[in-house]
C-alpha positions, -999 to +999 in steps of 0.1 A: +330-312+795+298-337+794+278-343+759+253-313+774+275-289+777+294-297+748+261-292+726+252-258+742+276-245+744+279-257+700+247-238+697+258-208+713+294-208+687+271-217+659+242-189+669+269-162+674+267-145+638+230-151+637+225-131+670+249-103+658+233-097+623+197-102+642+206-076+668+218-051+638+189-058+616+165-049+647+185-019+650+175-011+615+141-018+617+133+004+652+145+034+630+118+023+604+139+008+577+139-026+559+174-038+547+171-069+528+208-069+520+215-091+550+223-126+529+247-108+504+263-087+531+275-119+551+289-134+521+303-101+509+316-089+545+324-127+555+349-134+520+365-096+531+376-103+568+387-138+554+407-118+525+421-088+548+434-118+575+450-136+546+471-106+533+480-083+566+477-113+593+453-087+617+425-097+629+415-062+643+417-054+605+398-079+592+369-073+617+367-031+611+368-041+571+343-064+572+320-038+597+328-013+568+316-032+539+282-039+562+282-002+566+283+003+530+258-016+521+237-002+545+241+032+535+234+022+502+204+015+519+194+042+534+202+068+512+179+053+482+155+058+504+157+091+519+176+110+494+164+091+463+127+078+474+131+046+464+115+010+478+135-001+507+124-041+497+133-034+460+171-021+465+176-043+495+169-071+475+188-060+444+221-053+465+217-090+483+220-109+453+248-083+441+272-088+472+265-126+473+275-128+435+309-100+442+316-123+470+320-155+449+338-136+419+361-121+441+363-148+468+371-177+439+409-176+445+408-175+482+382-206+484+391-233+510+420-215+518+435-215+555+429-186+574+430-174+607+411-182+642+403-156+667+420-166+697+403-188+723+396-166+754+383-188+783+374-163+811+388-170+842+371-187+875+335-181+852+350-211+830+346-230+858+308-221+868+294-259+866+269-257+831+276-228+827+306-219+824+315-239+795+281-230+777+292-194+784+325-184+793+345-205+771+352-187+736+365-161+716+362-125+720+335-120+690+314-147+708+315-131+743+304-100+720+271-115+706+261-125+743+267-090+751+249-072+726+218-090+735+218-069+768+233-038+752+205-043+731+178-044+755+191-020+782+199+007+751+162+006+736+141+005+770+163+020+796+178+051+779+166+081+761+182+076+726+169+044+729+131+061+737+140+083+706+147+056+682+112+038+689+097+072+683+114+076+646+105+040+642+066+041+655+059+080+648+083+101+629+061+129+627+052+132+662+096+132+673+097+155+639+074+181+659+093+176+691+129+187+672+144+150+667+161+150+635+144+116+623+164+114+587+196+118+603+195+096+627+181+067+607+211+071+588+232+066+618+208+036+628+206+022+596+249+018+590+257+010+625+233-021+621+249-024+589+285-031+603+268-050+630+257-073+601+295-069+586+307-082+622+285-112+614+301-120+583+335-116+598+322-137+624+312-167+605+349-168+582+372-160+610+355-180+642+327-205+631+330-216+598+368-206+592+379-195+563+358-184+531+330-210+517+298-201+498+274-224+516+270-191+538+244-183+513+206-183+536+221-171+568+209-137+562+173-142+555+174-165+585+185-134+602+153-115+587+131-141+597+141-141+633+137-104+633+096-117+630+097-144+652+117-123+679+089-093+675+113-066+672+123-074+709+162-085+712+160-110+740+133-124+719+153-126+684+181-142+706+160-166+715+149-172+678+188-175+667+199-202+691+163-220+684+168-222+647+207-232+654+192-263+682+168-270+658+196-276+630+219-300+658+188-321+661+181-323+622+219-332+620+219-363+646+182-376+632+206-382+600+225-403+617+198-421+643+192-455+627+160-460+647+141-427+629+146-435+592+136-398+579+145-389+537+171-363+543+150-339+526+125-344+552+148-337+582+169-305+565+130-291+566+120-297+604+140-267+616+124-243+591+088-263+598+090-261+637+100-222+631+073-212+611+047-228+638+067-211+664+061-178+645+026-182+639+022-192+681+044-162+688+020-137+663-016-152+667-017-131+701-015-158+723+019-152+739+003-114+750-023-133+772+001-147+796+011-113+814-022-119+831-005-144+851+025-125+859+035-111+892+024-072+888+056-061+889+063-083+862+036-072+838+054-043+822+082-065+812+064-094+797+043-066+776+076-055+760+085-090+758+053-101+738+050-076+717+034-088+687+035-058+660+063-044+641+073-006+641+041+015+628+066+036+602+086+005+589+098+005+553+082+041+548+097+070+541+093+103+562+094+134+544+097+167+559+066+193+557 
């Protein structure tokens, strides 16, 4: 494996929970709901796989009970505010710092500890695809996964008619109300399977990237958030924003070490976050929707979706029935 390859295909391990809590939180956020719980619910969802692995030795356990604390959260969620009409940003924020400080109460005896890797899974004859194949093909099951959901992702919401419902409860509940869609209930359903997708993250982080259970997972959700923005609510497009942010970090980690650039430390841990927030104001200041003009025709409708530059009309509001 040459240094290139060796670095991607590092990006792609290291991206692999940010992708997965991404792709939920988009999920979440096409049904017109905010959860902010994303940073606690690693840690708290992360500690739990680690935990469950530790005392029963399953992995399939450990995955489903951290998916079921990310549910939990999320339905936290999403019943404040449908049943209880409270602000999204307000309890989403509240339950964060709660799971990130339940996750280092309960976590303390467990810190550091060994625990247990998901089982390398090169794929056969793709493995050997020159580039890439080891960028791509050469990992565990949970990173094949977060590859995956990228196009589940896309082909779900712009090829498929749940998918055409769920950017209708997202953009204009009232107007899928009037056509029969039950918009409550199924921003429920939207809201805790992003949730668990969000758990997965969390499990994915203790038992494949950074085994075992350590607190310095604390920012990973809010970097998940953020790339919800950059990405524009389109998944190829907070993909893109995960394994950015993730590249971004590998180069901030070898300036520390390049004798020839002499950068404070301080200075270089901020780069990524700098060159992110430029990215994000490129990606929203409209420019990016000016290049399907040069598009093949065919092409246009794709690059529209792909540019989109405006969240989903009903986000963070609650739809009440009339």
């Amino acid at each position: 494996m040459t240094g290139l390859e060796s670095t991607l295909r590092g990006i792609v391990r290291a991206a692999a929970p940010i992708v997965i809590a991404g792709q939920g939180e988009l999920l979440t956020e096409r049904a017109g709901v905010i959860n902010l719980s994303l940073d606690g619910t690693i840690m708290l969802s992360a500690m739990t796989a680690h935990l469950v692995v530790r005392e029963t030795g399953s992995l399939v356990q450990a995955v489903l009970a951290a998916m079921a604390v990310g549910a939990a959260v999320a339905l936290i969620v999403v019943f404040s505010s449908i049943a209880l009409k409270l602000n999204q940003v307000a309890v989403g924020f509240v339950l964060t710092i709660l799971c990130a400080d339940l996750a280092i109460f309960l976590g303390k005896p467990h810190f550091n500890q060994p625990g247990k890797e998901m089982p390398h899974m090169p794929i056969p004859l793709l493995k050997d695809i020159p580039l890439l194949g080891p960028v791509l093909f050469n990992h565990n099951i949970l990173i094949y996964f977060s590859l995956f959901l990228i196009v589940l992702m896309w082909f779900y919401i712009y090829r498929t008619r749940p998918g055409l419902t769920l950017r209708s409860i997202g953009e204009q509940p009232e107007a899928a109300f009037v056509r029969g869609t039950p918009v409550n209930a199924l921003r429920y359903v939207y809201v805790v399977v992003g949730g668990s997708l969000v758990g997965l993250a969390g499990a994915t982080y203790s038992l494949s990237v950074k085994l075992g259970w350590k607190e310095d997972l604390s920012g990973e959700g809010w970097i998940a958030l953020a790339i919800v923005i950059f990405g524009l609510w389109v998944p190829a497009r907070v993909a893109l924003g995960a394994y950015l942010i993730v590249g971004l970090r590998s180069i901030a980690i070898d300036l520390q070490g390049n004798k020839v650039i002499d950068l404070p430390s301080q200075i270089v841990n901020m780069l990524p976050w700098f060159l992110m927030i430029i990215t994000l104001l490129v990606a929203t200041s409209g420019a990016l929707t000016r290049l399907d003009r040069y598009a093949p025709e065919r092409f246009r409708p794709m690059m529209r979706r792909f540019t989109r530059a405006a969240p989903p009309r009903a986000l963070g509001t609650t739809f009440e029935k009339h």
